[in-house]
C-alpha positions as CSV (number, residue, x, y, z in Angstrom):
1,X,0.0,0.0,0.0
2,X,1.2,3.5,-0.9
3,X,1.6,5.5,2.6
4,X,2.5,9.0,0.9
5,X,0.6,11.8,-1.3
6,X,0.1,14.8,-2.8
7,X,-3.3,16.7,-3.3
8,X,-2.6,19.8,-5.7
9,X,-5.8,22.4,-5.4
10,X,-5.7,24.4,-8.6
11,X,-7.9,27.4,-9.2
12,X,-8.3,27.9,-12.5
13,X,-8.4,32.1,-14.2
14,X,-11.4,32.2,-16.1
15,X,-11.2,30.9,-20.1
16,X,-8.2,28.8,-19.0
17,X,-10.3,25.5,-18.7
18,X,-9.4,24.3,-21.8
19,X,-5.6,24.4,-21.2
20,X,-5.7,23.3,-17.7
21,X,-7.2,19.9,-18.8
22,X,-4.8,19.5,-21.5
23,X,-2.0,19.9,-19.2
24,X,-3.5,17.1,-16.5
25,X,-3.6,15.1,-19.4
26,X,-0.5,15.6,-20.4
27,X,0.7,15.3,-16.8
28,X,-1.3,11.8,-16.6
29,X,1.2,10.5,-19.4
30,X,4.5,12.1,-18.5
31,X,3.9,10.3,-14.5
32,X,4.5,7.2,-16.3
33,X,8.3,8.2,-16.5
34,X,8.3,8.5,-13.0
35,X,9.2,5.1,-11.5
36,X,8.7,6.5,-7.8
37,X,4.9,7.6,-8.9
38,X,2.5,4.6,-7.7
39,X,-0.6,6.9,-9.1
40,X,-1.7,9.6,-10.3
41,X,-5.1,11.7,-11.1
42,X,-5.7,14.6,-12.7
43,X,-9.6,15.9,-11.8
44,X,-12.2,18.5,-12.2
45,X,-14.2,19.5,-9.3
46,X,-18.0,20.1,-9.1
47,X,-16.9,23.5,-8.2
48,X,-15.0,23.8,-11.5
49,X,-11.9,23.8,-9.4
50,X,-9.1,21.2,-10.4
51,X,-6.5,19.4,-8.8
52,X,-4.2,16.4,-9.1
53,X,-3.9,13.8,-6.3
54,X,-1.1,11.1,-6.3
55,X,0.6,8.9,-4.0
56,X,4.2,7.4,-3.5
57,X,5.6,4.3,-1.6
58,X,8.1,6.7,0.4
59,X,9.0,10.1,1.1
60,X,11.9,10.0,-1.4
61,X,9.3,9.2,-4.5
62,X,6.9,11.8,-3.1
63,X,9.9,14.1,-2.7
64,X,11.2,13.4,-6.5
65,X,8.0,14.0,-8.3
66,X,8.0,17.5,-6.1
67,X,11.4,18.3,-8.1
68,X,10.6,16.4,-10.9
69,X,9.0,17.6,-14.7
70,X,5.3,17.3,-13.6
71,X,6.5,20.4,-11.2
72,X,8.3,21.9,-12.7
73,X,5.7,22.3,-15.9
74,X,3.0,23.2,-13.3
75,X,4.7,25.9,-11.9
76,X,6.0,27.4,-15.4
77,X,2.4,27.7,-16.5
78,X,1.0,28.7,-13.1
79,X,0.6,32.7,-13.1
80,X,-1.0,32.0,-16.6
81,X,-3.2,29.3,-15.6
82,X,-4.0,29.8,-12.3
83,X,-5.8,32.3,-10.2
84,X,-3.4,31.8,-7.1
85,X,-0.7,29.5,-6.9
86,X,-1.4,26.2,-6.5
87,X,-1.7,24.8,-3.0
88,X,0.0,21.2,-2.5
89,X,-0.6,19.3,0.5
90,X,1.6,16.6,1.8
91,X,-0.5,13.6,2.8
92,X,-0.3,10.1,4.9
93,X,-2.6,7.7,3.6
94,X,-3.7,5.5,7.0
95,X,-6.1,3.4,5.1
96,X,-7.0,2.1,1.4
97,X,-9.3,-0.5,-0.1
């Protein structure tokens, strides 16, 4: 069972929908790369708010998909995308099914 993860809250700027599910997409494909990813979702909330929520055997995964290309694409696009930076939370995962 994966005991680390990442929920990413991302407010999209209004007209930048379209691009925003591009790049989860994108990012869905370019996580196969990362051999320390166990899984990843990109998602679009009821709210129209998106996020990406992904999880990790161990701290050093979680901590090299942080630094890794996903990031580092996010954050390039992020004052054009985005409303406010994105907010990533660091989560234990105490249970799974």
């Amino acid at each position: 069972m994966a005991k680390f993860a990442l929920y990413a809250e991302l407010k999209p700027k209004p007209g930048k929908e379209a691009e925003i599910e591009a790049f989860l997409k994108l990012g869905g494909e370019m996580s196969h790369a990362e051999p320390g990813t166990v899984s990843w979702y990109g998602f679009k909330e009821d709210n129209g708010t998106y996020g990406v929520f992904d999880t990790f055997d161990d701290e050093a995964g979680r901590d090299a998909h942080l630094t890794g290309e996903i990031a580092k694409a996010l954050m390039a696009k992020a004052d054009e995308y985005f409303a406010e930076q994105p907010k990533i939370h660091k989560i234990a995962i105490l249970a799974e099914k």
